[in-house]
C-alpha positions in Angstrom: 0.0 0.0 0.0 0.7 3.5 -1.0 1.5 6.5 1.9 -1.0 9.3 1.7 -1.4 12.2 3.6 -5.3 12.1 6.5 -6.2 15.5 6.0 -8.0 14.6 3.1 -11.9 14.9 4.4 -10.4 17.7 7.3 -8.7 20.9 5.0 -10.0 19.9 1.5 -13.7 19.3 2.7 -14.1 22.5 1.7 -12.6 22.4 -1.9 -14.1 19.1 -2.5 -17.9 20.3 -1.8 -17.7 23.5 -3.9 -16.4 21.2 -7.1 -19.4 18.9 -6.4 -17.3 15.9 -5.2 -18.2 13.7 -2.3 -15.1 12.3 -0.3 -15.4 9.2 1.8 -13.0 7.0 3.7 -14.0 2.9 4.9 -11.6 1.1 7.3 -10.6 -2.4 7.6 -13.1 -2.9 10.5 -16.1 -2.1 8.9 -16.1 1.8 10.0 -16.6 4.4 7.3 -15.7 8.3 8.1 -18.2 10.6 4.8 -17.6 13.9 4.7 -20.9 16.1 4.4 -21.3 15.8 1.0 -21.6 12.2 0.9 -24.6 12.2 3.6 -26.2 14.7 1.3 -25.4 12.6 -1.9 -27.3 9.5 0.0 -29.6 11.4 1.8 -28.6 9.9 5.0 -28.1 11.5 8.5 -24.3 11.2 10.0 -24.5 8.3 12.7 -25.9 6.1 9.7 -24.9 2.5 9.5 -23.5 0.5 7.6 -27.1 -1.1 6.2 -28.8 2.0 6.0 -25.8 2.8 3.5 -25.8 -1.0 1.9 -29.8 0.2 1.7 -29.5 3.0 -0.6 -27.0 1.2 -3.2 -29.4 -0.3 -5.6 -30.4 -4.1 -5.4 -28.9 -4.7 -8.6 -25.7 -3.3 -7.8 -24.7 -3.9 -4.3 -23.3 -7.1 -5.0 -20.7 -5.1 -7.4 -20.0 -2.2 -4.8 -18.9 -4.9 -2.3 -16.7 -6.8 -4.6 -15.2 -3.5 -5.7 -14.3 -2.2 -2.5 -12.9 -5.4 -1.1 -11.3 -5.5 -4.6 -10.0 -1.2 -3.7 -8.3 -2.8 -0.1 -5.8 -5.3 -1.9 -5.0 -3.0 -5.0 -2.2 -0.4 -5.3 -3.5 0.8 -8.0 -6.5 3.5 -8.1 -9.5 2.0 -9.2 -12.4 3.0 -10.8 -16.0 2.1 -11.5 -20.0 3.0 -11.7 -22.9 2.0 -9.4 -26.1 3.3 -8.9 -27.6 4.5 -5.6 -31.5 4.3 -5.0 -32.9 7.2 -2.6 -36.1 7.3 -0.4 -38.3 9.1 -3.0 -37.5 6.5 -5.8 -35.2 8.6 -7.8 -32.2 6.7 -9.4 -28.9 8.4 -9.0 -25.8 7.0 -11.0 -22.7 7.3 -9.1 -18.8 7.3 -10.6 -16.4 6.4 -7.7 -12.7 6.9 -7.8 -10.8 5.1 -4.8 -7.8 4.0 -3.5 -5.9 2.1 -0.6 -3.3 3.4 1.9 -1.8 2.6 5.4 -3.6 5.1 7.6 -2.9 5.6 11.2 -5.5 3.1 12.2 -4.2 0.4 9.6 -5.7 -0.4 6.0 -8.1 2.3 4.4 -9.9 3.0 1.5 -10.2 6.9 0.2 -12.4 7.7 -2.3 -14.4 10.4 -4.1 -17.8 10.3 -5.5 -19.6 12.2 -8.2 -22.8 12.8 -8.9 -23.1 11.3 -12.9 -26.7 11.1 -13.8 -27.4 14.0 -16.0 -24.4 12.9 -17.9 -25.3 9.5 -18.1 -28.8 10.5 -19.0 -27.3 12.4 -22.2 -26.3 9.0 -23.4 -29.6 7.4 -23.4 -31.7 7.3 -26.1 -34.8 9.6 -26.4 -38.2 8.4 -26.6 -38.4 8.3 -30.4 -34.9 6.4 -30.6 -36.3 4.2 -28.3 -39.5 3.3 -30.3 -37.7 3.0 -33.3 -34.9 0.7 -32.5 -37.9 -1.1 -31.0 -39.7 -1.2 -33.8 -36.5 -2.8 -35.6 -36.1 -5.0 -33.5 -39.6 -6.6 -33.5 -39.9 -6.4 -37.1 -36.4 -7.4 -38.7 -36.1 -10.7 -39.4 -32.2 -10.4 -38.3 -31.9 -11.5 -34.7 -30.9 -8.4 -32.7 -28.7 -8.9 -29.6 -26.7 -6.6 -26.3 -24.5 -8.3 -24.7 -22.9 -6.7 -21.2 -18.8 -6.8 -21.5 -18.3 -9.8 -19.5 -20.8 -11.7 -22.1 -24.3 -11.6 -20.7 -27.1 -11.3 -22.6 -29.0 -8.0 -21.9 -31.2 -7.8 -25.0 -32.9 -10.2 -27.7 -34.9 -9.3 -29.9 -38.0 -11.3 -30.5 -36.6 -13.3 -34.0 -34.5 -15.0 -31.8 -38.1 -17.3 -31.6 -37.9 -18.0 -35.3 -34.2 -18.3 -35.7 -33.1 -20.2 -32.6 -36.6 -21.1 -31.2 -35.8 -19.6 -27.9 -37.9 -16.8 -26.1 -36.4 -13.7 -25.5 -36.7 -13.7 -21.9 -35.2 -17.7 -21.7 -32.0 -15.8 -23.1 -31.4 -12.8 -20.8 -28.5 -13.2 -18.0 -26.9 -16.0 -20.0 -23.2 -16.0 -21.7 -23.1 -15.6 -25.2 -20.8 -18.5 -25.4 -23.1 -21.1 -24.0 -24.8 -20.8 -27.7 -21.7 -21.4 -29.5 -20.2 -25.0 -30.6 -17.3 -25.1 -29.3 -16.1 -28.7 -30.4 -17.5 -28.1 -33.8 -16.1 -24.5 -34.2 -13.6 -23.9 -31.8 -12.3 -20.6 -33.4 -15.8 -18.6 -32.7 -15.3 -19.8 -29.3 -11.8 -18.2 -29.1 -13.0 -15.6 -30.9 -16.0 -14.6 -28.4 -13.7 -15.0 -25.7 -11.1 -12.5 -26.8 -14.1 -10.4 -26.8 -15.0 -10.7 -23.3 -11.2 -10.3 -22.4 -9.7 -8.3 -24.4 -12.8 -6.0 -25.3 -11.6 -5.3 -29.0 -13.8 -5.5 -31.9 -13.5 -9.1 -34.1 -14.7 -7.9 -37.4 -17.1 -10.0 -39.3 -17.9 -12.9 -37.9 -19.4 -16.9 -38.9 -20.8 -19.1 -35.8 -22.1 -22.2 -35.7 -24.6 -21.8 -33.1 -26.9 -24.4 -31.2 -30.5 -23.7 -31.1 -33.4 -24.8 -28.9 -33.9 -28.2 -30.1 -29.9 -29.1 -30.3 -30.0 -28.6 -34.2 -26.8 -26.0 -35.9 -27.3 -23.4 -37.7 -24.7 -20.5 -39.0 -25.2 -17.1 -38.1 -23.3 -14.2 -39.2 -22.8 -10.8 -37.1 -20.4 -8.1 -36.7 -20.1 -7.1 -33.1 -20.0 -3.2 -32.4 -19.2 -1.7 -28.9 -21.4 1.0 -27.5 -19.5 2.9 -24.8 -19.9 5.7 -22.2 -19.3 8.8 -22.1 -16.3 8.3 -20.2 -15.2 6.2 -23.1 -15.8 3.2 -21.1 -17.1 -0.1 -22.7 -20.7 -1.1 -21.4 -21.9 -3.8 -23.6 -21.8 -5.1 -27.4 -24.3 -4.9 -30.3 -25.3 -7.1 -32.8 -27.0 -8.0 -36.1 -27.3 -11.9 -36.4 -28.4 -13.3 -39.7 -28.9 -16.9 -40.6 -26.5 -17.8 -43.4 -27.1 -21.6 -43.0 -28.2 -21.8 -46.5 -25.6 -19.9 -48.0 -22.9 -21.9 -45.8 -24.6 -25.2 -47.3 -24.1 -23.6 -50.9 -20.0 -22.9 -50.0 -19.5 -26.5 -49.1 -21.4 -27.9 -51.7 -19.4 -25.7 -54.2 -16.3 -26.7 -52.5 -17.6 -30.4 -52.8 -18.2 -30.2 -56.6 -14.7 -28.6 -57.2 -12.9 -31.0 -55.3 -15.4 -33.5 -57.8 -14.2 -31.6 -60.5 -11.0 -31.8 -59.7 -11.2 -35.5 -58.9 -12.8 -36.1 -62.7 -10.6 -33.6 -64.6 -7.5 -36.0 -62.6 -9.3 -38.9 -63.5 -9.6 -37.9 -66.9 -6.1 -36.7 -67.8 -4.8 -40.1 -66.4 -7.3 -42.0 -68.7 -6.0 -40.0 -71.6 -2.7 -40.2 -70.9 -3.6 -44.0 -70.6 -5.0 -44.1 -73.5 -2.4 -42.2 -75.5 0.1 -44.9 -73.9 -2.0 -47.3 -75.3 -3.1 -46.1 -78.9 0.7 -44.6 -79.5 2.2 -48.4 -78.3 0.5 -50.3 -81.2 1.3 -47.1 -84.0 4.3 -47.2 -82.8 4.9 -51.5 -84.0 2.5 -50.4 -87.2 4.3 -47.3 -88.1 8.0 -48.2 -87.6 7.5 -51.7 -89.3 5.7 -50.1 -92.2 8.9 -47.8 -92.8 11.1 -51.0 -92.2 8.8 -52.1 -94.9 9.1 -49.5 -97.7 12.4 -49.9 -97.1 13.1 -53.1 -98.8 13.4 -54.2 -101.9 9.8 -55.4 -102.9 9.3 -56.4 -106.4 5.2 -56.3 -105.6 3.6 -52.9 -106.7 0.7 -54.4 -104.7 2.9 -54.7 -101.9 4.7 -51.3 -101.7 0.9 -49.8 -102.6 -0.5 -51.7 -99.5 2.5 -51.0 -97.2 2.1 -47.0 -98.4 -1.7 -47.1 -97.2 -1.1 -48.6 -93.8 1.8 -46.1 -93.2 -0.5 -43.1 -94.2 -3.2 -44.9 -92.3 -1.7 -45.2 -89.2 -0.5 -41.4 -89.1 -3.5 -40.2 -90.0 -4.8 -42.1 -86.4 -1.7 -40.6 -85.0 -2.8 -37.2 -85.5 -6.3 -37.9 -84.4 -4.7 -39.5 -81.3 -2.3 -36.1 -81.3 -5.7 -34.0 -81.4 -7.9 -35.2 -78.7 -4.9 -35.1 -76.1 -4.1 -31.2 -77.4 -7.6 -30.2 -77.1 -7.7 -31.6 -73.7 -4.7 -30.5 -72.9 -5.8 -26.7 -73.9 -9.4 -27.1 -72.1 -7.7 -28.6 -68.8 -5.0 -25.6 -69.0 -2.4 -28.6 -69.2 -0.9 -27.4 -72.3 2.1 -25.6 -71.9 4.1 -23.5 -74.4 7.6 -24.7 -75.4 9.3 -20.7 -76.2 12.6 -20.4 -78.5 13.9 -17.7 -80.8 12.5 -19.1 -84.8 12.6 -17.2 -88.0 9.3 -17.1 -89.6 9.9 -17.0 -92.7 11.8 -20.7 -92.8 9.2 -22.2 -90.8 6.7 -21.3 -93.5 8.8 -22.2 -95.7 8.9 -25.7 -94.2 5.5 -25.9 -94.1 5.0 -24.9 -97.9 7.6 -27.6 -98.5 5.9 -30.0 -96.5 3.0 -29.7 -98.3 3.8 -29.2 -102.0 3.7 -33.0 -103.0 -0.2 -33.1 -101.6 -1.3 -30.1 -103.2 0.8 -30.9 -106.5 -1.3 -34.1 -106.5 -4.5 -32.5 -106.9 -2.9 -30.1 -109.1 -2.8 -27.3 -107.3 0.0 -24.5 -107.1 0.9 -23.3 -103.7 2.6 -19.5 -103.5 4.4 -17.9 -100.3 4.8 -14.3 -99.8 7.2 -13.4 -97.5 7.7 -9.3 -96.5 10.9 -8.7 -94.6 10.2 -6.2 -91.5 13.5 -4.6 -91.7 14.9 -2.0 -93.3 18.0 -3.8 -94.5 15.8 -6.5 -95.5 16.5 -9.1 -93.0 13.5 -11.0 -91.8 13.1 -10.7 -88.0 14.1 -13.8 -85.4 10.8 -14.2 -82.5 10.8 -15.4 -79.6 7.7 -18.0 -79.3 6.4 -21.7 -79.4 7.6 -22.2 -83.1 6.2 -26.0 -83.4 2.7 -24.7 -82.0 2.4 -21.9 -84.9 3.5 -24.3 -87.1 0.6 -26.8 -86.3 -1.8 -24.2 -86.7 -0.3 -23.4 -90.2 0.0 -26.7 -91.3 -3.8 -27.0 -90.7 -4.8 -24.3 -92.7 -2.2 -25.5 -95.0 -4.0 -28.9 -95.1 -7.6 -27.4 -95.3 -6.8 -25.5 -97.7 -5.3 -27.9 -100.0 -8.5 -30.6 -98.9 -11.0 -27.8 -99.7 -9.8 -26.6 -102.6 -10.6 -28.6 -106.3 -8.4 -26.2 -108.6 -6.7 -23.0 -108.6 -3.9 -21.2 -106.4 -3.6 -21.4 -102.5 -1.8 -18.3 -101.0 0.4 -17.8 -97.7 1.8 -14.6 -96.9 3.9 -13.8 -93.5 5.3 -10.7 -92.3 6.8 -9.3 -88.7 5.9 -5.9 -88.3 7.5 -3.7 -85.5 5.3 -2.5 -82.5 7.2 -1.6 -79.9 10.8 -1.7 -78.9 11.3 -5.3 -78.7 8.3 -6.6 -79.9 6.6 -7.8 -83.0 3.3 -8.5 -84.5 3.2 -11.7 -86.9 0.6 -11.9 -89.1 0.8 -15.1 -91.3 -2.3 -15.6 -93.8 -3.4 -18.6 -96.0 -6.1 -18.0 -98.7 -7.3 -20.8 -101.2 -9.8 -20.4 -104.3 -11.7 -23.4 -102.5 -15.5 -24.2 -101.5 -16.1 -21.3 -99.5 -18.5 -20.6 -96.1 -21.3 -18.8 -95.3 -21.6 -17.1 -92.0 -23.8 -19.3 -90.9 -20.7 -21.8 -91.3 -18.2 -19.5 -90.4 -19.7 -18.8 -87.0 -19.2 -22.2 -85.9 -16.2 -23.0 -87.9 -14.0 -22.7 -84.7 -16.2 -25.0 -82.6 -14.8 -28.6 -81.1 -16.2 -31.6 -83.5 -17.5 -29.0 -86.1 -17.6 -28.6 -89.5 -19.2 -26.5 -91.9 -21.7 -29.2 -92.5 -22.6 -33.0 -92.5 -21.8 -33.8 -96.2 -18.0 -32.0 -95.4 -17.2 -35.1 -93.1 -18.7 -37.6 -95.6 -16.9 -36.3 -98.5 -13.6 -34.9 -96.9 -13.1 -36.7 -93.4 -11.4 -35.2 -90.7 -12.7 -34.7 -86.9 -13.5 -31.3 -86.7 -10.9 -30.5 -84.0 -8.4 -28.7 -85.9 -9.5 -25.6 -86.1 -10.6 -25.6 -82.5 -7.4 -27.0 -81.3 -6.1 -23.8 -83.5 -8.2 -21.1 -82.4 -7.0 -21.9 -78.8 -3.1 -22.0 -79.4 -3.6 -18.8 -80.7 -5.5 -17.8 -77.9 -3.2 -19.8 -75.6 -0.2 -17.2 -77.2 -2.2 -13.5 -76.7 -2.9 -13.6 -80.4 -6.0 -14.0 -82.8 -7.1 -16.2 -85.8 -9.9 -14.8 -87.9 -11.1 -15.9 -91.3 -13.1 -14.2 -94.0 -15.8 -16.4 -96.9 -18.0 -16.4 -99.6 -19.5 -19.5 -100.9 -17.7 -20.5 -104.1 -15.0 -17.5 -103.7 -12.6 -19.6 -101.4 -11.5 -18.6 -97.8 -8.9 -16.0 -96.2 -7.5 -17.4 -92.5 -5.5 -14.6 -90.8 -3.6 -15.3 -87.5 -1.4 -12.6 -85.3 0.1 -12.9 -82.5 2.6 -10.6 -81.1 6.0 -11.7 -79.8 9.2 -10.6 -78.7 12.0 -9.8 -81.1 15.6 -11.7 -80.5 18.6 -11.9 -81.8 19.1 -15.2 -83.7 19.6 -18.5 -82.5 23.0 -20.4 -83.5 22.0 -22.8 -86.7 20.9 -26.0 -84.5 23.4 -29.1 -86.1 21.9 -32.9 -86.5 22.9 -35.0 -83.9 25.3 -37.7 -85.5 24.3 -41.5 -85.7 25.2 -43.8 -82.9 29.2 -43.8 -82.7 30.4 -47.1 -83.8 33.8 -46.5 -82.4 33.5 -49.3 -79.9 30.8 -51.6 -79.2 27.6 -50.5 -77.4 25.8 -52.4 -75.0 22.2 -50.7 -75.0 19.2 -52.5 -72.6 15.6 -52.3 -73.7 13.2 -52.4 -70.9 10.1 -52.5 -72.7 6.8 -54.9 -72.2 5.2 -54.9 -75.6 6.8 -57.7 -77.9 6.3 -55.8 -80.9 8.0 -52.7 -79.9 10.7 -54.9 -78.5 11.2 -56.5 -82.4 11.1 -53.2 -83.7 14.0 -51.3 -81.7 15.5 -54.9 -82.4 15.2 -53.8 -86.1 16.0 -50.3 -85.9 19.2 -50.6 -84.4 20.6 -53.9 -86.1 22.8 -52.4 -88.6 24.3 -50.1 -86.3 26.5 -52.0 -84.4 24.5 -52.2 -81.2 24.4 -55.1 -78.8 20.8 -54.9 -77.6 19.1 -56.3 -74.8 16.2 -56.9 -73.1 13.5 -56.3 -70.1 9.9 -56.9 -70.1 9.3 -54.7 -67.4 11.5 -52.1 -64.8 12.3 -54.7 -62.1 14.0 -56.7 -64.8 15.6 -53.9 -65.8 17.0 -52.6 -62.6 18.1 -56.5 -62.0 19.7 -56.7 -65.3 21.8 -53.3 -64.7 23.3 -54.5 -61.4 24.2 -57.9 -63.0 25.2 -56.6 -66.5 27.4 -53.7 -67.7 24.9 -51.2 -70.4 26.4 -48.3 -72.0 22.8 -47.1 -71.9 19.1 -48.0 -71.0 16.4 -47.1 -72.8 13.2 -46.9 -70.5 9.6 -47.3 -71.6 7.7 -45.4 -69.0 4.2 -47.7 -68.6 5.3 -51.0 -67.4 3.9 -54.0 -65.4 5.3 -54.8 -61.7 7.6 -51.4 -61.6 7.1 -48.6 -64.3 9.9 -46.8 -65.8 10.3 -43.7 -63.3 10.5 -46.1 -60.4 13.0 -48.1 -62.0 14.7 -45.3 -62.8 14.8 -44.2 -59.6 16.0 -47.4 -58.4 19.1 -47.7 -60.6 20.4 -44.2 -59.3 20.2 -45.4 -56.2 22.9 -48.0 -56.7 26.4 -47.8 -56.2 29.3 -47.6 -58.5 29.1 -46.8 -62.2 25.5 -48.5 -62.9 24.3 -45.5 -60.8 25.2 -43.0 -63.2 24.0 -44.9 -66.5 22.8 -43.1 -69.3 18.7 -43.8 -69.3 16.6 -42.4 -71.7 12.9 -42.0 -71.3 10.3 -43.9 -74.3 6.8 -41.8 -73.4 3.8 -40.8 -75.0 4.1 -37.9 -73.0 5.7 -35.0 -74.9 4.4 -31.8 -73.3 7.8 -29.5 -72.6 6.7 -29.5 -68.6 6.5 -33.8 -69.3 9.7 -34.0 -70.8 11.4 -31.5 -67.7 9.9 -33.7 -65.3 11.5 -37.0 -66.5 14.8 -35.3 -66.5 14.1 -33.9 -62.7 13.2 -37.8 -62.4 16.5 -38.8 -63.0 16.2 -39.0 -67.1 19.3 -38.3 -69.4 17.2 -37.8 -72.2 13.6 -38.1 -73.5 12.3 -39.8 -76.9 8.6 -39.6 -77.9 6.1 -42.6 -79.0 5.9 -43.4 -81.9 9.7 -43.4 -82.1 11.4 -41.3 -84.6 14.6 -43.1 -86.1 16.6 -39.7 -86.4 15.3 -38.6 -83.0 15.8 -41.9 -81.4 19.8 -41.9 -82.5 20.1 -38.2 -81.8 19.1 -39.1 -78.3 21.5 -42.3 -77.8 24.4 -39.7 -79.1 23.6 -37.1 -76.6 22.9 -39.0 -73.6 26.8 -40.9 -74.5 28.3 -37.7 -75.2 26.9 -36.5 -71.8 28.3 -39.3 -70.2 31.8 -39.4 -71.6 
C-alpha cells in the first residue's frame, strides 16, 4: 500500500464540496468516516450504519460495490468504476467512484471520491423516439438483434431469436453468449468470443455455428459493435445476427463439386494419358515396321501400294490421337508453351515444302509471300512456341489444300514492328476453294465441327483442328480470324505478337550412334512388338541390344550386366519406368550413373522436364522417330563421356 497524507476529508472538505465531489474513507473494521457531502449525496443522516448505507446502493448493484471495495483494499493501483444509488423518494442516481488504498494511522483504508453522474449518463440514453424505433427494428427485422454486457451476458434479444433459434427472449437474458456457440464443432468462434469478453476489441465480421433450442446448428453471421460511455468506457456489445445456413450449405457444396471436378478432370487426364500410352504403343509397331517395310526391296507394286496405305493410315490415327490429347490439354489448361527464338519465314517455308507433293497431286500451285520487316531487309528472329504456330499453319495448309478442287492457294507472313522489342506476326493462307457462309463460319472454330454434315462424308477429318487452333492462338495473346463467300474460297489470318531476338546459333543434326566401340544398350520394354522393332531399328548399327519386359527386370539386369545405356519405356507391369529409374540411381558404382533415356507418350515440354528432374538423361517420344531416337542415344553418351 501507497502512503497518503489524512487531511484529506479535514482541510480539503471545503474544496471538494464546492467542485461537487463527495469524499469518503472505509476502514478495515467495517467503519466508514463521509464527509458532508456524501450524507447529502445519500440522503442519510451522520450516525448512519453500515445497512442504511448497503440500503440505498441499488439491489442490482450492491453485489458489485462490495466486490469493488474489497477489490480497492488489496489493489495499489487507483481503481475505478460506476454503481447506482436508489434514494427514499424513488429517484435513481448514477454514481462514478474513484478510490484507492493506503496505510492510515489506524491500519488499512480505502479513500475515495464520488460524483454525482446522472445528468451525464442521462445524455447518453436514447430519447423516446430512438427508443421506439430501435424497438420497432427490432420486432420487425427478421435479423436476430442482440446486447450483450462486456463480461458476455445477454441483456437484449430481440423477438426473431423465436424464429431463428426457437428460444424466447426472456429464456436468453442473463446468460453467456458463449453457452450458444459450438465449441467442439467450431472452436475458433469460441476463441474468438472469448477475446471479446477479455480483451474488449472488436473481431470484425464474424461466422458461428450456433446451437438452437432443439440441439440442431445453424450458421449465423454478425459483426459485433461496442457501444461505450461517455467516459469512453465499454458497457456492452451490439449485434445483427443473420442466418446464413443456407448460403454456408451452398459454399460446401461448391467446394464439394470442385474437389469433384478436380477428382474427374485427374481422373480424366490419367485416362487419356492411358489411353495415349496405349493407342501410341501399337502405332508405334504399325508405323516403324511399315517404314522398315518400304524400305526393302519389294518387287510387288501391290505390296509397296499396301504397305504405303497402312503407313498413311496409321498417321492419320496418329494425329487424331495427337488432337484429342491437345484439345484436352488446352481445355484442362495442361498445355504448356515450349518458347525459342525461330525465323518465320523458314518455318513457312517448311511448311510450304511439306506440303507441296499433296497439293501438287491435286494439281494445285501453292505460292508464299514473305515481306521482310527490316529496313536492310532481313527478316526478323521471335521469340515463341515455333512448333505450335506451325501446327496451326500446317492445318490451314492442309484445309486449304483438302477444300480446294483447282486454282492457287496463298500464304503470306510478315513481322511488323510494334514496340521496342516486340513484333506483331501476321501469317495468312487463302485458297480459291468451296467457301463458307456465315452461318458456317460462325461455328467454324467449334470442337467436332464442320461447316456441315456432307464436309465429313466427302472430306473426313474430326472437326478438331480448327478448334485446337483457335486456342493455341489464344493460348499465345494472339488472334485467328477468317473471311468467306461460298464459291469464292476462304482468307484465315492469325497474329500474335512476340518478342524480337537476336538469332539462334544454326541447330546441327545429332550424328548417328558412334560405332567407335561396341555398345551395349538395354531395352526395358513390355510390348513384344515394340521390342522387335527397336531390335530392327538398331541392327545395322553395331549395337548389342538387350532386353527387359518390365522395370524390375531392368534394374536386375543393370546391377548384374554392364549397359552403355538404358532405354526406359515409361508404362510398365510390376515397376514402371520412373520407379526403376529411380531405383538404378540409387545403386552404387558406375550403374548409378548410366545413361537412361525415357520412351513416353508424354511429350508436353513441362513432361519432358519432369523425366529429367526424375532422373532422365534424355527423352524420346512414341511413336519413335529413327533420327530422334539416334540423336538421343548420341547425346545421352556424349553427356556421359
Amino acid at each position: 500500500m501507497q502512503h497518503y497524507p489524512s487531511s484529506m476529508l479535514g482541510e480539503e472538505n471545503f474544496l471538494l464540496q464546492l467542485s461537487g465531489v463527495a469524499a469518503w474513507k472505509y476502514f478495515a473494521d467495517g467503519r466508514f468516516d463521509w464527509s458532508p457531502a456524501m450524507y447529502q449525496m445519500f440522503q442519510l443522516e451522520p450516525g448512519c450504519t453500515p445497512s442504511e448505507v448497503v440500503s440505498r446502493y441499488h439491489p442490482d448493484d450492491r453485489n458489485h460495490v462490495t466486490r469493488s471495495l474489497a477489490k480497492a483494499f488489496i489493489s495499489d493501483e487507483p481503481l475505478s468504476t460506476y454503481y447506482r444509488i436508489l434514494l427514499p423518494n424513488g429517484d435513481i442516481r448514477q454514481i462514478h467512484s474513484r478510490v484507492v488504498s493506503r496505510l492510515g494511522d489506524k491500519g488499512p483504508e480505502v479513500v475515495g471520491v464520488n460524483i454525482d453522474v446522472t445528468s451525464h449518463w442521462n445524455d447518453m440514453k436514447l430519447d423516446v423516439n430512438e427508443l421506439r424505433r430501435f424497438k420497432f427494428i427490432a420486432e420487425n427485422t427478421k435479423d436476430l438483434i442482440i446486447r450483450y454486457s462486456s463480461d458476455g451476458l445477454f441483456t437484449f434479444v430481440s423477438p426473431a431469436v423465436k424464429s431463428i433459434l426457437g428460444y424466447d427472449p426472456d429464456e436468453l437474458i442473463g446468460k453467456p453468449i458463449i453457452s450458444l456457440i459450438d465449441s467442439e464443432a467450431h472452436p475458433r468462434a469460441s476463441k474468438m468470443l472469448e477475446n471479446i469478453t477479455i480483451s474488449k476489441r472488436t473481431p470484425g465480421p464474424t461466422e458461428v455455428l450456433t446451437i438452437r433450442k432443439d440441439g440442431s446448428r445453424i450458421w449465423l453471421e454478425g459483426n459485433p459493435r461496442p457501444a461505450h460511455n461517455v467516459f469512453g468506457d465499454l458497457i456492452e456489445w451490439v449485434d445483427v445476427l443473420r442466418d446464413v445456413t443456407e448460403r454456408k450449405d451452398a459454399e460446401r457444396a461448391l467446394v464439394k463439386a470442385l474437389s469433384e471436378a478436380d477428382a474427374a478432370a485427374e481422373a480424366k487426364s490419367q485416362f487419356l494419358a492411358n489411353m495415349s500410352h496405349e493407342l501410341r504403343t501399337p502405332l508405334t509397331s504399325i508405323i516403324g515396321f511399315s517404314d522398315l517395310i518400304e524400305k526393302e526391296d519389294i518387287s510387288s507394286e501391290r505390296v509397296k501400294s499396301y504397305t504405303n496405305k497402312i503407313s498413311m493410315g496409321s498417321r492419320t490415327l496418329l494425329n487424331v490421337v495427337n488432337d484429342i490429347l491437345d484439345l484436352s490439354k488446352l481445355e484442362n489448361g495442361a498445355l504448356e508453351l515450349d518458347l525459342r527464338p525461330f525465323n518465320p519465314e523458314r518455318l513457312v517455308e517448311d511448311a510450304i515444302a511439306l506440303l507441296v507433293p499433296q497439293a501438287e497431286g491435286k494439281g494445285l500451285v501453292v505460292r508464299g509471300h514473305f515481306r521482310p520487316s527490316l529496313d536492310d531487309g532481313t527478316p526478323d528472329w521471335l521469340f515463341g512456341d515455333d512448333m505450335r504456330i506451325n501446327q496451326v499453319l500446317l492445318n490451314l495448309l492442309s484445309n486449304a489444300i483438302k477444300f480446294t478442287d483447282e486454282g492457287t492457294i496463298k500464304v503470306a507472313v510478315a513481322a511488323q514492328r510494334r514496340d521496342p522489342g516486340r513484333a506483331l506476326l501476321t501469317i495468312q493462307v487463302a485458297d480459291s476453294g468451296l467457301g463458307m457462309s456465315e452461318a458456317q463460319i460462325s461455328k467454324l472454330f467449334e470442337r467436332f465441327s464442320q461447316a456441315d454434315g456432307s464436309i465429313s462424308r466427302r472430306y473426313g477429318g474430326t472437326g478438331l483442328g480448327l478448334a485446337i487452333s483457335r486456342r493455341l492462338i489464344d493460348l499465345m495473346g494472339g488472334s485467328i480470324t477468317v473471311e468467306s463467300e461460298v464459291g469464292r474460297g476462304s482468307c484465315f489470318t492469325v497474329t500474335v505478337e512476340l518478342d524480337v531476338t537476336e538469332p539462334a546459333e544454326e541447330s546441327v543434326r545429332a550424328p548417328a550412334v558412334s560405332l567407335a566401340q561396341p555398345i551395349r544398350i538395354l531395352l526395358a520394354e513390355d510390348n513384344p512388338a515394340n521390342r522387335e522393332l527397336m531390335d530392327a531399328l538398331l541392327k545395322d548399327t553395331g549395337v548389342k541390344l538387350s532386353f527387359a519386359a518390365d522395370g524390375a527386370e531392368a534394374v536386375e539386369m543393370v546391377t548384374r550386366e554392364a549397359f552403355d545405356l538404358v532405354l526406359m519405356d515409361i508404362q510398365m507391369p510390376v515397376m514402371d519406368g520412373v520407379s526403376a529409374t529411380q531405383a538404378i540411381r540409387r545403386l552404387s558404382g558406375r550403374a548409378a550413373s548410366i545413361p537412361i533415356i525415357a520412351l513416353s507418350a508424354n511429350v508436353l515440354p513441362g513432361q519432358v522436364q519432369q523425366y529429367a528432374e526424375q532422373g532422365f538423361s534424355g527423352h524420346v517420344g512414341k511413336p519413335i522417330n529413327v533420327g530422334a531416337l539416334f540423336a538421343a542415344i548420341s547425346g545421352a553418351l556424349e553427356e556421359a563421356d
